[in-house]
PDB file of N, CA, C, O and CB in Angstrom:
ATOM      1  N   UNK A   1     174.924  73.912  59.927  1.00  0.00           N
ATOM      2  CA  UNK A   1     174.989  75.354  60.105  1.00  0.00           C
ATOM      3  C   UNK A   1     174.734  75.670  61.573  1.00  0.00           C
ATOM      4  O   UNK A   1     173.819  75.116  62.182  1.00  0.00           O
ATOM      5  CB  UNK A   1     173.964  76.083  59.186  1.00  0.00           C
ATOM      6  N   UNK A   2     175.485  76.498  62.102  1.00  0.00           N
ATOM      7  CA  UNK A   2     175.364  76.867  63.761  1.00  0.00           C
ATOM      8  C   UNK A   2     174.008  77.630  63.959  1.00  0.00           C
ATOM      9  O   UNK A   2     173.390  77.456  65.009  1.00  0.00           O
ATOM     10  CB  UNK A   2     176.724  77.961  64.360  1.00  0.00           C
ATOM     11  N   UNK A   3     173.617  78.304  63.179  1.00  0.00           N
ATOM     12  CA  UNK A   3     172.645  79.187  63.890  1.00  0.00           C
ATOM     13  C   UNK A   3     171.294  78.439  63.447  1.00  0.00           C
ATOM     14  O   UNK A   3     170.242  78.914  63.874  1.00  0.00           O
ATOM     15  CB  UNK A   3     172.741  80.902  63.414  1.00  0.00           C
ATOM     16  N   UNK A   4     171.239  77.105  62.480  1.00  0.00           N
ATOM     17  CA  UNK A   4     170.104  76.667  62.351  1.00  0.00           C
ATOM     18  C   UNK A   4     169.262  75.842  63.961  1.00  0.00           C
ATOM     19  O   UNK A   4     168.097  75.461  64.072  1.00  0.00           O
ATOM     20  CB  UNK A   4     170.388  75.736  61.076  1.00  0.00           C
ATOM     21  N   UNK A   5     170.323  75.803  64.940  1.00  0.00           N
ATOM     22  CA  UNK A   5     169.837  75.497  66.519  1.00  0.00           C
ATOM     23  C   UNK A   5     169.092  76.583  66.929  1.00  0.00           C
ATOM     24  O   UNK A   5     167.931  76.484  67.326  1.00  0.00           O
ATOM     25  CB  UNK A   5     171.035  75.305  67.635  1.00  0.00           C
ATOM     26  N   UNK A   6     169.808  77.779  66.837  1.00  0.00           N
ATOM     27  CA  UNK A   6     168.781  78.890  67.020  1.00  0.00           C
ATOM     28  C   UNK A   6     167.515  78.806  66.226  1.00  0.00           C
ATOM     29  O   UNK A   6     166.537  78.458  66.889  1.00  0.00           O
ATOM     30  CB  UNK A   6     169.387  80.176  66.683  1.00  0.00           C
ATOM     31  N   UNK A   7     167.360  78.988  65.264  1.00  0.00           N
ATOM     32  CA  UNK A   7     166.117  78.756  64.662  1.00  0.00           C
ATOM     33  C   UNK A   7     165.724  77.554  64.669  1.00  0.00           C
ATOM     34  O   UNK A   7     164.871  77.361  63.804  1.00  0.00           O
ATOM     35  CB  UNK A   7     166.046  79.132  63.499  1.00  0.00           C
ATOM     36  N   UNK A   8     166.011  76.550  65.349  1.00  0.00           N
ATOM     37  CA  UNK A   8     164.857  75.614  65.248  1.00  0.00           C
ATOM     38  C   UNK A   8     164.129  75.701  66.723  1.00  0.00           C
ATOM     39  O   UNK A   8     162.947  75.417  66.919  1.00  0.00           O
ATOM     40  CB  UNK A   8     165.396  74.001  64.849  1.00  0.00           C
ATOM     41  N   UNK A   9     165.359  76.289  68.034  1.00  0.00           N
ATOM     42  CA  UNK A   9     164.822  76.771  68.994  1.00  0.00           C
ATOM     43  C   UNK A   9     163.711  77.447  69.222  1.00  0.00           C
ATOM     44  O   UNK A   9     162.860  77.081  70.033  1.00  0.00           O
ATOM     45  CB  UNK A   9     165.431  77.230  69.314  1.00  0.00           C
ATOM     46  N   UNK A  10     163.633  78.585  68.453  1.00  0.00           N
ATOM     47  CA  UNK A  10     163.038  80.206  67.962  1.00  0.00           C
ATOM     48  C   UNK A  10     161.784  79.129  67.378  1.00  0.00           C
ATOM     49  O   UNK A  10     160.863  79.091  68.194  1.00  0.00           O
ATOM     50  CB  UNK A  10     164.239  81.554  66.441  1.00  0.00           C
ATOM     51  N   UNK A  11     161.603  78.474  66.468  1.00  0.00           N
ATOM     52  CA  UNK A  11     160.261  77.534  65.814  1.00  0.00           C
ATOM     53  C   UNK A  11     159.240  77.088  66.795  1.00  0.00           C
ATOM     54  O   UNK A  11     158.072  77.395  67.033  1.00  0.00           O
ATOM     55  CB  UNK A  11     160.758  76.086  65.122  1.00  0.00           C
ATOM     56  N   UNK A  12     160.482  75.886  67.485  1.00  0.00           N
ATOM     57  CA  UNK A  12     159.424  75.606  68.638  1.00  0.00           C
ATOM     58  C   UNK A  12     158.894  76.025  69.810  1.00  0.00           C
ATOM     59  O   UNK A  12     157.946  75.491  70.386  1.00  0.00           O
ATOM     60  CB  UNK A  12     159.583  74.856  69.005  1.00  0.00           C
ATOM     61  N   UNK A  13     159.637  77.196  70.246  1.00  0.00           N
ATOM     62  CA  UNK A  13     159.196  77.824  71.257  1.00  0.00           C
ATOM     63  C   UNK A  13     157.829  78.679  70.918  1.00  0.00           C
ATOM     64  O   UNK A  13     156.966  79.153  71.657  1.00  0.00           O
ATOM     65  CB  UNK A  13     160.312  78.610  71.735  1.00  0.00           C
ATOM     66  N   UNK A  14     157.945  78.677  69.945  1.00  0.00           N
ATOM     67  CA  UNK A  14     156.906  79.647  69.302  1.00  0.00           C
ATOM     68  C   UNK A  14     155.696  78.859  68.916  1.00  0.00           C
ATOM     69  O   UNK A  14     154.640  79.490  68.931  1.00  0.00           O
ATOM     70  CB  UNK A  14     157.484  80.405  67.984  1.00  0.00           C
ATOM     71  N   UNK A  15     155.643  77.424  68.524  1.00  0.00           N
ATOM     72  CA  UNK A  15     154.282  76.848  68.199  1.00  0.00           C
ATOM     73  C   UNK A  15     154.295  76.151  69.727  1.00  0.00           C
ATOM     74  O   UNK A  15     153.163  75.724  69.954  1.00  0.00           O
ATOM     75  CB  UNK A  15     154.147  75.687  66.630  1.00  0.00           C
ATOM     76  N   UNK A  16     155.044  75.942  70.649  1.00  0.00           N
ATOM     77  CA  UNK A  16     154.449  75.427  71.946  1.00  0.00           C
ATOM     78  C   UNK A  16     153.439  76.254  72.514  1.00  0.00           C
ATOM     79  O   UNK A  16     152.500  75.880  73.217  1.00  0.00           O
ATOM     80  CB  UNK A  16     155.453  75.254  72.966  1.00  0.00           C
ATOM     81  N   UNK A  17     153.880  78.103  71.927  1.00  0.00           N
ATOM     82  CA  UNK A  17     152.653  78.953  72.423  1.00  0.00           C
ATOM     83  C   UNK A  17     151.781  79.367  71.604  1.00  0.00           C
ATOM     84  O   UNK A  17     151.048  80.345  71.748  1.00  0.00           O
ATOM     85  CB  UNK A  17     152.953  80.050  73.011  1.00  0.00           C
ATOM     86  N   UNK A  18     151.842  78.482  70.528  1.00  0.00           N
ATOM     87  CA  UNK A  18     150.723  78.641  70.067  1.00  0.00           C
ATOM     88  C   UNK A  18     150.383  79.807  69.036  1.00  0.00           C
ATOM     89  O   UNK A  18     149.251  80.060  68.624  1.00  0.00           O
ATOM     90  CB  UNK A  18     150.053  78.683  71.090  1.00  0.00           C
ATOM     91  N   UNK A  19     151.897  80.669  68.589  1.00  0.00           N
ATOM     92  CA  UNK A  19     151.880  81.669  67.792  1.00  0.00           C
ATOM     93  C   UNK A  19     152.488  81.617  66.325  1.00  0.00           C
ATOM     94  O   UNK A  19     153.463  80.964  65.954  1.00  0.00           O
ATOM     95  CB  UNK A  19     152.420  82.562  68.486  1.00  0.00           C
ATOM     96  N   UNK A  20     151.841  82.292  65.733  1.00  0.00           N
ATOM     97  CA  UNK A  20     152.152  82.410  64.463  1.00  0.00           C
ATOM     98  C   UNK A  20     153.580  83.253  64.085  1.00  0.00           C
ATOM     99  O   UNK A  20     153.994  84.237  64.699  1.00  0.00           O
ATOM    100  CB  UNK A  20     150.958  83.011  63.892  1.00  0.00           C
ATOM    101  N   UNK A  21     154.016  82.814  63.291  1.00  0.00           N
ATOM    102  CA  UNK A  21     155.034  84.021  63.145  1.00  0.00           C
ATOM    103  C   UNK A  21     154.753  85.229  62.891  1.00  0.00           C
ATOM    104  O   UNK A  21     155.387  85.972  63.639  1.00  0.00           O
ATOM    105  CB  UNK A  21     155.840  83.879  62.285  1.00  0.00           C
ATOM    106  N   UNK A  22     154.247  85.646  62.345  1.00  0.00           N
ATOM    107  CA  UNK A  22     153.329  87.170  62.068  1.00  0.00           C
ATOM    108  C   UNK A  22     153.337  88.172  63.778  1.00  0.00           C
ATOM    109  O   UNK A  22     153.862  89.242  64.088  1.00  0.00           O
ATOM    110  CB  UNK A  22     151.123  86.579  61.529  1.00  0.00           C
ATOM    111  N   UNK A  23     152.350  87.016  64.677  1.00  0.00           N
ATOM    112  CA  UNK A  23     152.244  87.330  66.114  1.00  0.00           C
ATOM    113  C   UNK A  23     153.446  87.797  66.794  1.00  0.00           C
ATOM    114  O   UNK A  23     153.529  88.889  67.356  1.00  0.00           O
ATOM    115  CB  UNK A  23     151.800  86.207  66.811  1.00  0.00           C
ATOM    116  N   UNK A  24     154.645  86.676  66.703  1.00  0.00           N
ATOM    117  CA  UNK A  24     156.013  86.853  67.461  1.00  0.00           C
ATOM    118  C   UNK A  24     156.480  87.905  66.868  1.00  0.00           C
ATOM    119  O   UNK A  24     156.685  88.866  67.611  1.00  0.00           O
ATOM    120  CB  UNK A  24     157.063  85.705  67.422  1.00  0.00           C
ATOM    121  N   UNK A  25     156.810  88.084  65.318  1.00  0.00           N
ATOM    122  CA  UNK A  25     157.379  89.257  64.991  1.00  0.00           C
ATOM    123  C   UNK A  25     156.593  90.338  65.394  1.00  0.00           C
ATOM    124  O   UNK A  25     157.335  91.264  65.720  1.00  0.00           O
ATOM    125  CB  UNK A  25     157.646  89.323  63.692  1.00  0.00           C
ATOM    126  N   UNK A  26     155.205  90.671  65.534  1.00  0.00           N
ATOM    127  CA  UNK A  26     154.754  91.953  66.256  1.00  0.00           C
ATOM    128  C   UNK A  26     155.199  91.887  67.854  1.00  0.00           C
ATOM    129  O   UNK A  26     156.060  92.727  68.114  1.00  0.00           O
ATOM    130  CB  UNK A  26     153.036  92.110  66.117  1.00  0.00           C
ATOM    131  N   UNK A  27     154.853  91.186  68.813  1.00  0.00           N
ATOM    132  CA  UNK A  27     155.583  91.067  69.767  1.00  0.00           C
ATOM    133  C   UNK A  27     157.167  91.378  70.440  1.00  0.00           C
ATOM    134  O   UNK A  27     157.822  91.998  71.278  1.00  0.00           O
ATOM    135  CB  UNK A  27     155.360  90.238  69.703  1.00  0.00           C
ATOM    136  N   UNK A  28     157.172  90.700  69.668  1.00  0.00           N
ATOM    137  CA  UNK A  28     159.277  91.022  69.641  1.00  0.00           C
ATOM    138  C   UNK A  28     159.882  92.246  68.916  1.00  0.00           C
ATOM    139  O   UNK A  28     161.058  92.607  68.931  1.00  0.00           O
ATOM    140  CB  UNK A  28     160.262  89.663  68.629  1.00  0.00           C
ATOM    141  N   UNK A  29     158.771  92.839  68.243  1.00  0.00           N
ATOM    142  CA  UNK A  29     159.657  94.490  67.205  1.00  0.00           C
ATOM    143  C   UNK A  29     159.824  94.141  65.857  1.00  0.00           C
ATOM    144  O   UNK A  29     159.521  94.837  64.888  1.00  0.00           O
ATOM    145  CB  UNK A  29     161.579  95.021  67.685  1.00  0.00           C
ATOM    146  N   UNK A  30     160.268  93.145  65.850  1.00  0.00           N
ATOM    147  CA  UNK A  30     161.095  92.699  64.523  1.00  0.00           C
ATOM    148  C   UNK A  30     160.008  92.391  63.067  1.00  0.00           C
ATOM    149  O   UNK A  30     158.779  92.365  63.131  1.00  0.00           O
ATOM    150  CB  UNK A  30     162.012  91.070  64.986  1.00  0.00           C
ATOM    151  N   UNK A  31     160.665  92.223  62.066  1.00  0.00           N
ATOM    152  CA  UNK A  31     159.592  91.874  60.847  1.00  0.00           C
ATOM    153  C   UNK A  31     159.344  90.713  60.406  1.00  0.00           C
ATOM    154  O   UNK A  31     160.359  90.019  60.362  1.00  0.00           O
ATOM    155  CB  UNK A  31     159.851  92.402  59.717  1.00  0.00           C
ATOM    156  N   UNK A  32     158.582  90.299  60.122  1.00  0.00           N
ATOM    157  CA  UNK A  32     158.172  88.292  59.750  1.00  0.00           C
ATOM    158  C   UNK A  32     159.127  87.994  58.734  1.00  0.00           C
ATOM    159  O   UNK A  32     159.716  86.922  58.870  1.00  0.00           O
ATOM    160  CB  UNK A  32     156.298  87.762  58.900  1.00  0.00           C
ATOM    161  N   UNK A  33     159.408  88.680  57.772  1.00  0.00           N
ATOM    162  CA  UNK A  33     160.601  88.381  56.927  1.00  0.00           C
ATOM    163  C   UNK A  33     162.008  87.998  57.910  1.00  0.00           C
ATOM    164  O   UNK A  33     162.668  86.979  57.708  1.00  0.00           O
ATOM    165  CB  UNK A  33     160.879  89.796  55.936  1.00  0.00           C
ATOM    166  N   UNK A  34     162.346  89.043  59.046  1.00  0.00           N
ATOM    167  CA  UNK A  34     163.526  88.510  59.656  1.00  0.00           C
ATOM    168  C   UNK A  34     163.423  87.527  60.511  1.00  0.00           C
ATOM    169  O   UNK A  34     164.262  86.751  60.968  1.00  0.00           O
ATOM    170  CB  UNK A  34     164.169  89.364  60.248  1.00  0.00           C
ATOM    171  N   UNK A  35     162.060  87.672  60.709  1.00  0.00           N
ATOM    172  CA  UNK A  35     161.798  85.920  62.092  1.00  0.00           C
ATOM    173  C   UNK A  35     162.032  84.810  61.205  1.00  0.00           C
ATOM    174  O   UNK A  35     162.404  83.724  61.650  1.00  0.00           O
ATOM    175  CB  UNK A  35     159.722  85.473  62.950  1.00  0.00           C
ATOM    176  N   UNK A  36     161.825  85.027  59.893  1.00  0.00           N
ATOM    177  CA  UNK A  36     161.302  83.777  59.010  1.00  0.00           C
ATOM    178  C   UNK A  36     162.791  83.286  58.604  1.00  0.00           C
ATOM    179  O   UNK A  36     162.973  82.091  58.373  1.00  0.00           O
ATOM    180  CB  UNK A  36     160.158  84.221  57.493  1.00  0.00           C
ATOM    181  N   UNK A  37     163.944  84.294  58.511  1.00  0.00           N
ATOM    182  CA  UNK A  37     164.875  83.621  58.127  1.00  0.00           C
ATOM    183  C   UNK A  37     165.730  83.390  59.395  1.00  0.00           C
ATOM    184  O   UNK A  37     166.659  82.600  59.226  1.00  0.00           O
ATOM    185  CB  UNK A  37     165.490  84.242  57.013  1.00  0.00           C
ATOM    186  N   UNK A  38     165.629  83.811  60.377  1.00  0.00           N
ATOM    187  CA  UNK A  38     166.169  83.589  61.531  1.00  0.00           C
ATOM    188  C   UNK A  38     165.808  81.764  61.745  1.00  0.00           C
ATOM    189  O   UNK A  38     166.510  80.766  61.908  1.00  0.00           O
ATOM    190  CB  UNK A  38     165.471  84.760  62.692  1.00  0.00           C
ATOM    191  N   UNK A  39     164.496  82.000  61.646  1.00  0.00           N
ATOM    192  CA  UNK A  39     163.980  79.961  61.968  1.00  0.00           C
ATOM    193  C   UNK A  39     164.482  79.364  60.631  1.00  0.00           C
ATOM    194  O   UNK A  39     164.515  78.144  60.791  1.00  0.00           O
ATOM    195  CB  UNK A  39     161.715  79.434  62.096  1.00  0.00           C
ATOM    196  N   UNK A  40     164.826  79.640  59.573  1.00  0.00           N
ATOM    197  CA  UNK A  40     165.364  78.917  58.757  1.00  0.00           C
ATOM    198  C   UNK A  40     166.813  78.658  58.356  1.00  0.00           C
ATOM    199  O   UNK A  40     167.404  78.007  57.495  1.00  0.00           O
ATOM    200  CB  UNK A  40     164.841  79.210  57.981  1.00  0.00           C
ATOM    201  N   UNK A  41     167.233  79.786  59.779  1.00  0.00           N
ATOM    202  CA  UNK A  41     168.635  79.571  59.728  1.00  0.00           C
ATOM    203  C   UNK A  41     169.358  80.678  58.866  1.00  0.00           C
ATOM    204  O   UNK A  41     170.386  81.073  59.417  1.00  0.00           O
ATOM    205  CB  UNK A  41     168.900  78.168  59.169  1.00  0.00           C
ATOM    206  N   UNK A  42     169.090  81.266  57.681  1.00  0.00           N
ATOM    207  CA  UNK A  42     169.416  81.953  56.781  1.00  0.00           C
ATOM    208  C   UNK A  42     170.008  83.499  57.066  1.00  0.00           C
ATOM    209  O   UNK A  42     170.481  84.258  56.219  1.00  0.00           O
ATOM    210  CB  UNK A  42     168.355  81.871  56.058  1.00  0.00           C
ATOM    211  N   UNK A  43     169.846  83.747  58.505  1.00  0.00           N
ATOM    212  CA  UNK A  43     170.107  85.099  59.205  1.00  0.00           C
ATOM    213  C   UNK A  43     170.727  85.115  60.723  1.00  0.00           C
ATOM    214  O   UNK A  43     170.103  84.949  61.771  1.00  0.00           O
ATOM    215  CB  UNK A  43     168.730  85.835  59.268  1.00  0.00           C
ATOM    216  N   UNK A  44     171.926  85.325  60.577  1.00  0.00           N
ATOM    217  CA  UNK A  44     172.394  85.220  62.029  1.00  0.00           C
ATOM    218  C   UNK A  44     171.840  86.486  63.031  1.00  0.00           C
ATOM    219  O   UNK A  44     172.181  87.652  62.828  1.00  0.00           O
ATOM    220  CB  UNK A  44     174.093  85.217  62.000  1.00  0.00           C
ATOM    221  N   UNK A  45     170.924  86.075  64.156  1.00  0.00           N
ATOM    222  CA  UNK A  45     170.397  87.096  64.881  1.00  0.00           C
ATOM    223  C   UNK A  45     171.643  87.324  65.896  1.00  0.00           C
ATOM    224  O   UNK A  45     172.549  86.650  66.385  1.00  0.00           O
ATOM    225  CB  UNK A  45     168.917  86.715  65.555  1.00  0.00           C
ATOM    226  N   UNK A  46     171.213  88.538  65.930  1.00  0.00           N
ATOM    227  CA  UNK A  46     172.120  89.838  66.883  1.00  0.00           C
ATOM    228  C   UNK A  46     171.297  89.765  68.020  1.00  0.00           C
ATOM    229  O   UNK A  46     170.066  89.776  68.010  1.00  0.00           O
ATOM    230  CB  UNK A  46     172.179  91.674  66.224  1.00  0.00           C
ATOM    231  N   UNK A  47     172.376  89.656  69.455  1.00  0.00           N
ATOM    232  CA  UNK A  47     172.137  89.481  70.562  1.00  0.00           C
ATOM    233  C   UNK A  47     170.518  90.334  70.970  1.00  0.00           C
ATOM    234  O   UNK A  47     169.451  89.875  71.377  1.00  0.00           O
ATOM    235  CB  UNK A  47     173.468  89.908  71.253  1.00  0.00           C
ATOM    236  N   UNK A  48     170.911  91.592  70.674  1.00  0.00           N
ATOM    237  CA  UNK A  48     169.453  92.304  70.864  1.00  0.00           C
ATOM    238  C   UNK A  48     168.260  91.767  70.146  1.00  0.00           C
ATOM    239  O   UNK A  48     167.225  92.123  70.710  1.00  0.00           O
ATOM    240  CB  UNK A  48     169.509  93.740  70.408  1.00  0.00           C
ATOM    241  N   UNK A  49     168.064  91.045  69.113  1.00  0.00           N
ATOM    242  CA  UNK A  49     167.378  90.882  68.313  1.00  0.00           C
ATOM    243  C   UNK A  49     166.955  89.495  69.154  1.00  0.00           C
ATOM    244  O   UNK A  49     165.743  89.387  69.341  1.00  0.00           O
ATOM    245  CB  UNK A  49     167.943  91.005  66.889  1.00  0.00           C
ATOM    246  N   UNK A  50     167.744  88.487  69.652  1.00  0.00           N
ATOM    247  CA  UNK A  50     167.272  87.473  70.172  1.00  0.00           C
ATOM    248  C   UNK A  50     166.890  87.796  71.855  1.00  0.00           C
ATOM    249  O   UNK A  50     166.067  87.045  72.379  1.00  0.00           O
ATOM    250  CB  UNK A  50     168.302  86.376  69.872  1.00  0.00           C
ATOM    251  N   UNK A  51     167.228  88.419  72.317  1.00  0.00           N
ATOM    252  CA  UNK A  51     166.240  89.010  73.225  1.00  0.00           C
ATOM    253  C   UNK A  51     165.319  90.081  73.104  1.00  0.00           C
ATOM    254  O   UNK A  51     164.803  90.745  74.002  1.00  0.00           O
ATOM    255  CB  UNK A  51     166.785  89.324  74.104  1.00  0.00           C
ATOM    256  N   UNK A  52     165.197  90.152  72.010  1.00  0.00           N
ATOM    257  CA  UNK A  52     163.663  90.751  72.070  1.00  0.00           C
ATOM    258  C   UNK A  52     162.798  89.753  71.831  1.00  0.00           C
ATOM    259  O   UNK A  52     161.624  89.725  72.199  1.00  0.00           O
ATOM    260  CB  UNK A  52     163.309  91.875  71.039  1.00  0.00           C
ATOM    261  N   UNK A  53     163.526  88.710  71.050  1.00  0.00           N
ATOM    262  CA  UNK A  53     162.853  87.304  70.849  1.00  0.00           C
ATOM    263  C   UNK A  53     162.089  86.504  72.227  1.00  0.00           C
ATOM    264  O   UNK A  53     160.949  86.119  72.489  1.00  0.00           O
ATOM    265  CB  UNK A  53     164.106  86.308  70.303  1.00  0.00           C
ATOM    266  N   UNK A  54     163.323  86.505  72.866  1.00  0.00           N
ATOM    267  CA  UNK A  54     163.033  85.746  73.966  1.00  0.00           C
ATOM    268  C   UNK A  54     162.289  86.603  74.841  1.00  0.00           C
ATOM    269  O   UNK A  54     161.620  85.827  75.524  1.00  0.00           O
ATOM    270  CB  UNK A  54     164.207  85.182  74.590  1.00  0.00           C
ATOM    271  N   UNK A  55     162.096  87.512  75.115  1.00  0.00           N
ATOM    272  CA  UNK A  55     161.431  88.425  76.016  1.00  0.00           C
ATOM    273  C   UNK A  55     159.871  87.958  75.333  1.00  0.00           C
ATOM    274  O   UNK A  55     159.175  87.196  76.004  1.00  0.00           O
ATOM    275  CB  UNK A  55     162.014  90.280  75.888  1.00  0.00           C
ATOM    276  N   UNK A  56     159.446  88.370  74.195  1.00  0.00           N
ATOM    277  CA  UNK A  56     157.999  87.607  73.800  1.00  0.00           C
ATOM    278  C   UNK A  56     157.554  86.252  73.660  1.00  0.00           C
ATOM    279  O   UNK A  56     156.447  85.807  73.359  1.00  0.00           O
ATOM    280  CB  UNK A  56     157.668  87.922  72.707  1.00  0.00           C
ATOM    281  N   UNK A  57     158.646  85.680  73.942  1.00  0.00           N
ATOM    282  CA  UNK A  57     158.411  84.319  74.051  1.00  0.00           C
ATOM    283  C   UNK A  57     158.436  83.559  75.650  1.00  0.00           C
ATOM    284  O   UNK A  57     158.072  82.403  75.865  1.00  0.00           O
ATOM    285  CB  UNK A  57     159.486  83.736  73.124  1.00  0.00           C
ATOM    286  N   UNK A  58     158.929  84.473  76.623  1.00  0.00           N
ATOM    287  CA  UNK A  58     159.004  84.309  77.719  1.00  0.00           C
ATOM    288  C   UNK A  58     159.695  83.070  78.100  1.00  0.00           C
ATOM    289  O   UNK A  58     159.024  82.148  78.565  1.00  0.00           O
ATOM    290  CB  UNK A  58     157.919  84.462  78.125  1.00  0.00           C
ATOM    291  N   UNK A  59     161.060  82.941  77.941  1.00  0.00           N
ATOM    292  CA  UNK A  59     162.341  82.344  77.764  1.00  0.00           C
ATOM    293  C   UNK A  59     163.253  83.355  77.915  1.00  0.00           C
ATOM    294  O   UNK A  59     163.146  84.559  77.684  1.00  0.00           O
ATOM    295  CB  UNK A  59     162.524  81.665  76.510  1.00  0.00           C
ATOM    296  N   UNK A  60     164.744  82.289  78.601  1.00  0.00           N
ATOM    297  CA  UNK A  60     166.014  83.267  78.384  1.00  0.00           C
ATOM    298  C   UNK A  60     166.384  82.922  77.588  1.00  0.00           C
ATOM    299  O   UNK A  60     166.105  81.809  77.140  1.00  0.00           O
ATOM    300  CB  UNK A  60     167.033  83.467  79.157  1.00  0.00           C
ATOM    301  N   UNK A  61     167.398  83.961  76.921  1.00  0.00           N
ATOM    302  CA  UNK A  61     167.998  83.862  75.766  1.00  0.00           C
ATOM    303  C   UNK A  61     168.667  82.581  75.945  1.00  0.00           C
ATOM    304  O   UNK A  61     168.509  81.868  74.954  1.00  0.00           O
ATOM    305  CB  UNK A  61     168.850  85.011  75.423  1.00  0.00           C
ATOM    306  N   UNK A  62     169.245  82.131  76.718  1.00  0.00           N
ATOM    307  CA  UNK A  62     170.535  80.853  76.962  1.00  0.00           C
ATOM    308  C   UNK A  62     169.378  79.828  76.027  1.00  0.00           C
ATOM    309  O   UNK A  62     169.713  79.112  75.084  1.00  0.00           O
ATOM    310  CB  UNK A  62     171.051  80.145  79.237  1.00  0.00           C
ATOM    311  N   UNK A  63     167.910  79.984  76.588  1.00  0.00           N
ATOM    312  CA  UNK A  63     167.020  78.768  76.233  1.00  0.00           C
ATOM    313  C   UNK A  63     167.019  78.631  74.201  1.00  0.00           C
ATOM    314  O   UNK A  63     166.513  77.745  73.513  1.00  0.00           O
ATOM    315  CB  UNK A  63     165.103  79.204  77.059  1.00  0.00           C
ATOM    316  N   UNK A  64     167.606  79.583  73.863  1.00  0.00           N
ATOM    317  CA  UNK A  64     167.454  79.488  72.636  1.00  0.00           C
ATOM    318  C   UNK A  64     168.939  79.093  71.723  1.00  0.00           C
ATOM    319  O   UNK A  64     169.484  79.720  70.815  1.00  0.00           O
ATOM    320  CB  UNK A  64     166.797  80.791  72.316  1.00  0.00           C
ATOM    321  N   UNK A  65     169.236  78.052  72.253  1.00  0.00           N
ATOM    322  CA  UNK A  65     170.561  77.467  72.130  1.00  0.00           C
ATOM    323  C   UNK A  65     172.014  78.403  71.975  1.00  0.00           C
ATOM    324  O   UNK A  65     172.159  79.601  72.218  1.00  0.00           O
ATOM    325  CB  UNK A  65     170.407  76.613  70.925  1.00  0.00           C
ATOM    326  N   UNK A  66     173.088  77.342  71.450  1.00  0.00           N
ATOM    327  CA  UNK A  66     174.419  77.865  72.006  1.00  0.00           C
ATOM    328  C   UNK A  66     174.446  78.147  70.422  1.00  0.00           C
ATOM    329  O   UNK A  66     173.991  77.374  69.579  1.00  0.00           O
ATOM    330  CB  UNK A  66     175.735  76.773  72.968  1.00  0.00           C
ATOM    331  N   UNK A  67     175.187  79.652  70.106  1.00  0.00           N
ATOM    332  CA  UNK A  67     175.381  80.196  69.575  1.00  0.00           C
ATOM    333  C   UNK A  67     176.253  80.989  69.796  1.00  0.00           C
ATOM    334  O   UNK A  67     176.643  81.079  70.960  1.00  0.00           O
ATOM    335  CB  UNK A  67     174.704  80.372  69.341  1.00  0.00           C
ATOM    336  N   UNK A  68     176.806  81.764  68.847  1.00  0.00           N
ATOM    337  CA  UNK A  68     178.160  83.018  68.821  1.00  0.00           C
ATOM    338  C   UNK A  68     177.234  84.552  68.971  1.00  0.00           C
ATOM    339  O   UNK A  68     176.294  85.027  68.335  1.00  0.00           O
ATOM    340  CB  UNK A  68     179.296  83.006  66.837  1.00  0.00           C
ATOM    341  N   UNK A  69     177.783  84.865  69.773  1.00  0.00           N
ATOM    342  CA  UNK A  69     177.051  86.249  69.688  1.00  0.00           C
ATOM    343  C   UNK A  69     177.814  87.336  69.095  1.00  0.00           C
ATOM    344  O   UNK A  69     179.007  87.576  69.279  1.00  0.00           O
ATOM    345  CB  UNK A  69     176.648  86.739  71.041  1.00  0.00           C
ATOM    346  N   UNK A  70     176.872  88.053  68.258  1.00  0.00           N
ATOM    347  CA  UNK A  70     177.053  89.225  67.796  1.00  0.00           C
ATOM    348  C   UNK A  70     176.127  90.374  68.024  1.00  0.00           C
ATOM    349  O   UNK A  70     174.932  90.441  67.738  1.00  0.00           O
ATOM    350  CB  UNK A  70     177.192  89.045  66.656  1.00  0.00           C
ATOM    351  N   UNK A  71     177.279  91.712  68.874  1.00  0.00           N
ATOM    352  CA  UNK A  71     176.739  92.389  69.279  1.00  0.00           C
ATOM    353  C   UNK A  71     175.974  93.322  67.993  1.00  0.00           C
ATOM    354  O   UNK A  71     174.878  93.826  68.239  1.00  0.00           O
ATOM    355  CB  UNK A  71     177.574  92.854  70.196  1.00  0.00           C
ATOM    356  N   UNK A  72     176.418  93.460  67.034  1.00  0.00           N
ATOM    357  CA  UNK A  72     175.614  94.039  65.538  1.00  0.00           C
ATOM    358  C   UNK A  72     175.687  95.918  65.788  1.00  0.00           C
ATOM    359  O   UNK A  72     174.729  96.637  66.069  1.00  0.00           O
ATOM    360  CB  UNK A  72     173.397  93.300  65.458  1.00  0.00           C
ATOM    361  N   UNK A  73     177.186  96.360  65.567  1.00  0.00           N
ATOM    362  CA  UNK A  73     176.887  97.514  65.656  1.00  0.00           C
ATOM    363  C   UNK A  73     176.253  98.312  64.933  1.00  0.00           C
ATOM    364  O   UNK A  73     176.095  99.479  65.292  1.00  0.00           O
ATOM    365  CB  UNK A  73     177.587  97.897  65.812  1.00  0.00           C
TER     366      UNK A  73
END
C-alpha cells in the first residue's frame, strides 16, 4: 500500500521525539483517531493535513516519504 510509507514515516518520527500519539494529534490540530489511521496506513492524508503533521514534528513534509498528493477539497 503507498501511503503505508507515510505512516510508518509519521510513527517514527514521532517516537524519535518521544510523543505519544494523543500529543502529536493535539499539536498538529488533527484527532488521534485520524493520526492513528494515517500510521496504519488506513487513511490517505491530505497535503494540509501532513503539514500540519510535519510542522509539529519539526520535519518537511518531503521527510515524510513519497506519496501522491491530494489537495482534499
Amino acid at each position: 500500500m503507498i501511503y503505508r510509507k507515510v505512516g510508518d514515516e509519521v510513527r517514527l518520527a514521532r517516537a524519535k521525539r518521544g510523543l505519544s500519539q494523543e500529543k502529536l494529534a493535539e499539536k498538529s490540530g488533527i484527532s488521534t483517531q485520524h493520526l492513528g489511521f494515517i500510521e496504519q496506513g488506513r487513511r490517505e492524508p491530505q497535503l494540509k493535513t501532513l503539514r500540519k503533521i510535519a510542522d509539529a514534528l519539526g520535519v518537511r513534509v518531503k521527510d515524510l516519504g513519497n506519496y501522491p498528493l491530494t489537495t482534499g477539497k
